[in-house]
BALUM-434593 format. One record per residue (C-alpha): x, y, z. Coordinates in steps of 0.1 Angstrom, whole numbers, padded with zeros to 4 digits, always signed. Layout:
% residues N
XYZ
...
//
This chain:
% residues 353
+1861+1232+3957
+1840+1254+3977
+1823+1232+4004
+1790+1249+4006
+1787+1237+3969
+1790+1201+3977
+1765+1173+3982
+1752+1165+4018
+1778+1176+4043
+1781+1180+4082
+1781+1212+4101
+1783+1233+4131
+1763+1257+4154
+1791+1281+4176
+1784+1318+4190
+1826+1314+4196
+1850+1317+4168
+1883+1312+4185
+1911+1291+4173
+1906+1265+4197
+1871+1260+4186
+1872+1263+4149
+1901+1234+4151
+1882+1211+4173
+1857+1215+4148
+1872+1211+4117
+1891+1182+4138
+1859+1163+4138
+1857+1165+4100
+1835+1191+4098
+1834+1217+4071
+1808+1242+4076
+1803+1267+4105
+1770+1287+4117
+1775+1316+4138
+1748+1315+4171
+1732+1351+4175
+1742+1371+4207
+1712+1366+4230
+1720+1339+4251
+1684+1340+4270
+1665+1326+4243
+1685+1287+4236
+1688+1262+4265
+1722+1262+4281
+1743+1243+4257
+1746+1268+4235
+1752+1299+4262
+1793+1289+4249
+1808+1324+4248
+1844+1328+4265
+1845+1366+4254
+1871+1360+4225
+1866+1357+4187
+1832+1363+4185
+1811+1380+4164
+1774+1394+4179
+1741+1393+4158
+1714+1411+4180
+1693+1440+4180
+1719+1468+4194
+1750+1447+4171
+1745+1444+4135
+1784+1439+4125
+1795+1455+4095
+1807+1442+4059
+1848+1444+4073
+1838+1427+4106
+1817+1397+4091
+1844+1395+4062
+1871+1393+4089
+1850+1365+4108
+1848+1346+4073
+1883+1348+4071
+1893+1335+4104
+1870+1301+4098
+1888+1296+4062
+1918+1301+4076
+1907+1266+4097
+1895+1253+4062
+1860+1258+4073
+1836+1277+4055
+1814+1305+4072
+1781+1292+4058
+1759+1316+4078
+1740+1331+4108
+1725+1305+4130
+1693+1327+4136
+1685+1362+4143
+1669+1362+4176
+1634+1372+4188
+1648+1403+4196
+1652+1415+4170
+1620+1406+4149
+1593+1408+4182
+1582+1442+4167
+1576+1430+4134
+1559+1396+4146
+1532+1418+4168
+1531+1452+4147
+1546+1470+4176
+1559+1504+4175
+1598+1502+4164
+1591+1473+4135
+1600+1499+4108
+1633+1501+4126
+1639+1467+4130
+1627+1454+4098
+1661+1484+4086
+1680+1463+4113
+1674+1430+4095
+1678+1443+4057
+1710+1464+4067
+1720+1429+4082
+1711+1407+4051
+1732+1432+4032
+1763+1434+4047
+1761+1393+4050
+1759+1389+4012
+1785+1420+4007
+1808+1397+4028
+1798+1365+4010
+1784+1349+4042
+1755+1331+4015
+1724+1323+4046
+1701+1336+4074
+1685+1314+4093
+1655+1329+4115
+1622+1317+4133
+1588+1331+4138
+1587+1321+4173
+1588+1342+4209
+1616+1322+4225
+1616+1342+4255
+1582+1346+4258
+1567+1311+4261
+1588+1279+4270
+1612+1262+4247
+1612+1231+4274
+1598+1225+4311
+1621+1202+4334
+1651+1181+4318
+1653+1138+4316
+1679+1118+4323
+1688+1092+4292
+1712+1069+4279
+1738+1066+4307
+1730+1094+4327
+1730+1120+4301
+1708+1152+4305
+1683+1162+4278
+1659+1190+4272
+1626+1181+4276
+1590+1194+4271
+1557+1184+4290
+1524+1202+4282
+1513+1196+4319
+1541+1214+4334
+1534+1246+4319
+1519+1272+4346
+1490+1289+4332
+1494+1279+4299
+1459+1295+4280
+1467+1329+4304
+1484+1355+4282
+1522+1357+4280
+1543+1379+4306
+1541+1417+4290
+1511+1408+4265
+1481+1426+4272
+1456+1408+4246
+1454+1375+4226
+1469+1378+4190
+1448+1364+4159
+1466+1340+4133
+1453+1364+4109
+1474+1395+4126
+1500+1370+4132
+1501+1363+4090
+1498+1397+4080
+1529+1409+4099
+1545+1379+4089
+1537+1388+4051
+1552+1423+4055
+1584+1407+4067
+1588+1386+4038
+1580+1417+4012
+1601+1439+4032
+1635+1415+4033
+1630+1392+4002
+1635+1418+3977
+1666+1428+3999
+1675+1393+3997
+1678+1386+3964
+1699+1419+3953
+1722+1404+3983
+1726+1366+3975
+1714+1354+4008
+1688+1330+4015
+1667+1329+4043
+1658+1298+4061
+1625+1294+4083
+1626+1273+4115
+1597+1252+4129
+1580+1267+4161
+1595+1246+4190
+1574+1232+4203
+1549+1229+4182
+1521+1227+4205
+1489+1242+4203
+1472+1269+4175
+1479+1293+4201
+1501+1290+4235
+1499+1321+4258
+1477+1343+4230
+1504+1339+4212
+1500+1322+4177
+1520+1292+4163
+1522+1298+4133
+1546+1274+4119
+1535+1245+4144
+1526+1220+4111
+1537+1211+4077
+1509+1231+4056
+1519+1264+4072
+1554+1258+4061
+1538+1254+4022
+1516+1286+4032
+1550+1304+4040
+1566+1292+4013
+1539+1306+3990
+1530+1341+4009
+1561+1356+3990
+1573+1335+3968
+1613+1342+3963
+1644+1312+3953
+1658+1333+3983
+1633+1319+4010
+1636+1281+4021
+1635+1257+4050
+1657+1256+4082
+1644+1223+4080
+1648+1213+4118
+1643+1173+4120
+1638+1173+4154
+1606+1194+4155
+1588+1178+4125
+1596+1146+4147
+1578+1163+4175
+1551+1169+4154
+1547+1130+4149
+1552+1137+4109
+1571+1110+4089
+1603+1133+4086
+1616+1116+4056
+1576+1123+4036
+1585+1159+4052
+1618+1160+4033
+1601+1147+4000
+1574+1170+4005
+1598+1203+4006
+1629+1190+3987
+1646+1220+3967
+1634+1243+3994
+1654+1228+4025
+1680+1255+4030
+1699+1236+4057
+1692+1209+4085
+1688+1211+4122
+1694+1171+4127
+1684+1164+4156
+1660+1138+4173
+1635+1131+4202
+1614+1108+4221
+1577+1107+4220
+1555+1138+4202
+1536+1171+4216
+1521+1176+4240
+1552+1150+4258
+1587+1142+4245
+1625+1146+4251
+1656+1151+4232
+1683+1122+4230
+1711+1114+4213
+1706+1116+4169
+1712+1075+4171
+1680+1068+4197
+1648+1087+4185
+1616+1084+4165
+1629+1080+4131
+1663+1060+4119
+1689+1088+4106
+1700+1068+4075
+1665+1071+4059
+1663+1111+4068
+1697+1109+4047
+1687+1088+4019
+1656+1109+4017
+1680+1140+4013
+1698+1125+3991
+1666+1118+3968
+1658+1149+3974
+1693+1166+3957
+1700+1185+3988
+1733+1198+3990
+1739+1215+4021
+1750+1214+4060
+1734+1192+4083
+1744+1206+4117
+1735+1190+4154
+1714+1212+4166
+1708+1204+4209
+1725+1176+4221
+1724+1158+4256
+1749+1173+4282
+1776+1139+4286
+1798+1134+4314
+1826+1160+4315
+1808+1184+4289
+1815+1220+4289
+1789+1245+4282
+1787+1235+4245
+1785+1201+4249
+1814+1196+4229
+1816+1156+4244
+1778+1152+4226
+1784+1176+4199
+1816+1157+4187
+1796+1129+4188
+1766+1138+4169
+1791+1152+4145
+1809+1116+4140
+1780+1098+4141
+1764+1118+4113
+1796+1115+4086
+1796+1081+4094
+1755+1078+4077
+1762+1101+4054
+1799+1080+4042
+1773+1050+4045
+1745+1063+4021
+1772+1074+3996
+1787+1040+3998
+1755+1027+3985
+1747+1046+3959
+1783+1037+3943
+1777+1001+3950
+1762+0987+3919
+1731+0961+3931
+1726+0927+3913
+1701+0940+3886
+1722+0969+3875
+1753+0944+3875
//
């Protein structure tokens, strides 16, 4: 049976496919694997994991071919994992596009030459945000949590400047200009999308603070802009990279989030924090706003079938750079609620008896 056709199942993010990886991975009881673009400068540390063998680099100046995708694919089934899809393109290579800059009509060739070769190699999703990640801040100083651990964090009042413009910007951008670039993204790669097989999956901005941080426009800071996206260009090829940990930020009841989208969640960043814009921290998936067994149940409702993946995790004691320590854990703990849910459903309650 082909994983990626099954019900809810666990996953994870790695920019390194080397043996020693993929088995730790599929150790945990994991079945699906998302490659991590190349640009390390735009995720916080945990996921700057490459050791310079068995990768494979997404990025503006490395768009691998059909052989060397096919040849990644093949080295993760070898492991009895399935190469599900790309992580994320990075804001490198969409920047143009997002602010009408010279060079979009070349990187909007980048992306569909991209989305091509993935479905030629049967590598089935994209996953991409709308969001400067280099430009503005992901997160201002880290928190200590549960035992010592070390978690991202974000704090509105830390931010230097935040309503000046963004380094290299030389004007404020409008939500409208911001919309209509956005809208010749979507009509550009869809079409490609759909001849390929590939679906695209749209991130949440993180954080998703403000209208407008650094003249820059949020776009997909809120629940009704995801609907708005959805619609712009409507395509079965366009969904959610529903990230858990964002709508969480937002203060939204993630599992009315999950009702609310449903067929369209492509996969799920699940992940968790404490507290809501403009202040809040990551923690570990068991300790957050919401309780991870409804977010499941609601998926289940909801007929995902799909990879739920941790997305950041705290840095534990004795981590390396991928926090493979908290990743492992996050990985257990999540097959353990999903094993849970399932046993529920197949346990008859006294009415039904």
């Amino acid at each position: 049976m082909d994983s990626r056709r099954a019900s809810v199942r666990v996953g994870v993010r790695t920019r390194s496919l080397s043996t020693p990886r993929l088995q730790y991975i599929r150790q945990l009881g994991a079945t699906d694997v998302f490659v991590d673009h190349a640009d390390t400068d735009e995720e916080p540390d945990e996921f700057n994991d490459l050791d310079g063998t068995d990768t494979i680099a997404v990025g503006p100046d490395d768009v691998p071919s059909v052989s060397e995708f096919e040849n990644a694919r093949e080295r993760v089934e070898d492991t009895g994992l399935s190469l599900t899809g790309i992580q994320s393109l990075p804001y490198s290579m969409y920047g143009d596009i997002m602010f009408g800059r010279d060079g979009a009509d070349e990187a909007l060739d980048r992306i569909t030459t991209l989305i091509e070769n993935l479905g030629e190699a049967d590598i089935p999703i994209l996953g991409y945000q709308w969001n400067p990640r280099s430009v503005v801040p992901m997160r201002t100083s880290p928190v200590e949590i549960r035992g010592g651990a070390e978690a991202t964090a974000f704090d509105f009042d830390e931010l230097e400047a935040p309503h000046e413009l963004a380094p290299g910007l030389d004007r404020e951008y409008t939500e409208d200009e911001f919309w209509d670039n956005y809208r010749r993204f979507l009509e550009t790669v869809l079409p490609v999308a759909e001849r390929a097989g590939v679906e695209l999956a749209l991130h949440p901005a993180d954080p998703p603070v403000l209208e407008s941080l650094g003249g820059i426009p949020r776009l997909f800071r809120n629940a009704e802009n995801f609907e708005t996206a959805m619609n712009l260009v409507p395509s079965d090829n366009h969904g959610l990279k529903l990230c858990l940990g964002c709508f969480s930020q937002m203060g939204e009841d993630v599992t009315e989030v999950i009702r609310r989208f449903g067929g369209e969640i492509v996969f799920v960043h699940f992940r968790d924090v404490v507290g809501t814009v403009p202040q809040f921290h990551e923690t570990y998936v068991d300790d957050g706003n919401f309780e991870p067994a409804d977010a499941v149940r609601a998926l289940c409702d909801a007929g995902f079938e799909g990879a739920v993946i941790p997305d950041h995790v705290p840095k534990m004691a004795g981590d390396d750079d991928w926090r493979h320590r908290a990743r492992g854990f996050t990985v257990g703990y999540l097959r353990g609620v999903i094993d849970t849910v399932r046993s529920e459903r197949r346990t008859p309650t006294p009415e039904a008896e």
